[in-house]
C-alpha positions as a printed Julia matrix, in Angstrom:
114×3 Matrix{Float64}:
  -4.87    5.09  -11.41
  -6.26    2.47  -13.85
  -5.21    4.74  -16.48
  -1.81    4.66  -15.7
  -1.63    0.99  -14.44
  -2.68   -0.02  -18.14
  -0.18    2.31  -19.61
   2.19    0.22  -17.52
   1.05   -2.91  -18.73
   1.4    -1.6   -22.0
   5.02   -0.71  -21.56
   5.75   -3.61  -19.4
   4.61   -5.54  -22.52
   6.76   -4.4   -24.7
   4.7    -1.28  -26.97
   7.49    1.86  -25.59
   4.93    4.47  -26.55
   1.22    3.44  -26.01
  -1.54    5.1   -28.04
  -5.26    5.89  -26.28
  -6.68    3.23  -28.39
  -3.93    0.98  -26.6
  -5.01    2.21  -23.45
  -8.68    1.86  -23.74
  -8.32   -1.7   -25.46
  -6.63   -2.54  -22.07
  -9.08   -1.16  -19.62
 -11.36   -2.85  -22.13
 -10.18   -5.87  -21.85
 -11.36   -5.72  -17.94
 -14.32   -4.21  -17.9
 -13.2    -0.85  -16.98
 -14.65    2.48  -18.49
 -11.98    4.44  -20.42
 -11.83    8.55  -19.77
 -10.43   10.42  -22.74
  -9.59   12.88  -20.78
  -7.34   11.29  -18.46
  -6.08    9.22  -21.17
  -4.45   12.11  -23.25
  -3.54   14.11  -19.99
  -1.65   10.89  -19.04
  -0.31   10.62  -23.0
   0.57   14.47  -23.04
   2.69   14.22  -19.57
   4.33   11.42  -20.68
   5.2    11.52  -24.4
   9.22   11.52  -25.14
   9.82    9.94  -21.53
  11.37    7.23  -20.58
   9.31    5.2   -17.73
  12.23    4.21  -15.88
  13.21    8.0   -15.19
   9.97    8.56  -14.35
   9.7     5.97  -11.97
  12.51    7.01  -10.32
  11.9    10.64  -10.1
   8.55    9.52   -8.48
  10.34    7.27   -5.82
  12.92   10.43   -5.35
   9.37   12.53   -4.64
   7.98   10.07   -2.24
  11.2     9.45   -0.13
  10.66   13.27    0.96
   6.84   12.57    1.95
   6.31   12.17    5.83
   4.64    9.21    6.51
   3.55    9.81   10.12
   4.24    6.19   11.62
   7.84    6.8    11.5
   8.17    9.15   14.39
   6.4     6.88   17.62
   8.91    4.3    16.19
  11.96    7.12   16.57
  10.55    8.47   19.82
  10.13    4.85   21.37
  13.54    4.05   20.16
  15.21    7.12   21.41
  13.23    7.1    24.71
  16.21    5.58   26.53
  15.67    2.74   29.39
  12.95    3.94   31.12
  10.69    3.71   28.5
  11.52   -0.25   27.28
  10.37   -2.09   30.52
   6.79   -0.68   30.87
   5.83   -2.41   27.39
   7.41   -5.42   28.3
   5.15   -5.18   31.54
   2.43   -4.02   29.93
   2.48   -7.22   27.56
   2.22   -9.77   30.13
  -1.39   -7.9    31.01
  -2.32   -8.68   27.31
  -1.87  -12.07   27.41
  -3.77  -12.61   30.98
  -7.18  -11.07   29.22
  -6.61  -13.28   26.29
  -6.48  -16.41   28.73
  -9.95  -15.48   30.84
 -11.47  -15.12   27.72
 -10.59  -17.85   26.51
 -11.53  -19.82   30.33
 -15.13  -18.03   30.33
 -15.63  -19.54   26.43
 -14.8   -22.89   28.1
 -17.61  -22.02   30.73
 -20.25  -22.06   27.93
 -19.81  -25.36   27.38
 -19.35  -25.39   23.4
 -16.88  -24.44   21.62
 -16.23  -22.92   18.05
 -14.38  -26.76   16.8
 -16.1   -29.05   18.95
């Protein structure tokens, strides 16, 4: 990832085709080690490309990735009205346990900004 972050950084500052030395001056420039390797694998999959295309092919890519959060949100939402008042009663509950621990900190007789 650092590899391709300072290839970024390199385009984003203005040099449209970044050489290794560019790269590794960058990751230089921060401490970082530089890996030839994944320098000119990086160079090699890039070179005649523009980095807007690619950026946008890579969005395209992602959009098709499941994300796994995204279906308890669907399910909830599509679980009709029997399903929306038990967490509206189970909220109430939450906030009770949050006041008697609050009351039993009061019991101790200090508090964190007394």
């Amino acid at each position: 990832m650092k590899v391709i972050a300072a290839y970024l950084l390199a385009v984003l500052a203005g040099n449209t085709s970044p050489s290794a030395d560019d790269l590794k001056d960058i990751l230089g420039s921060v401490g970082a080690e530089a890996d030839d390797d994944k320098i000119e694998l990086l160079l090699s999959e890039v070179k005649g490309k523009d980095i807007t295309e690619l950026i946008a092919s890579g969005r395209e890519k992602l959009a098709s990735v499941p994300s796994g959060g995204g279906g308890a949100v669907a399910f909830a939402a599509t679980g009709g009205g029997a399903a929306a008042p038990a967490p509206a009663a189970a909220e109430p509950k939450k906030e009770e346990k949050v006041e008697e621990k609050e009351e039993s900190d009061d019991d101790m007789g200090f508090s964190l900004f007394d």
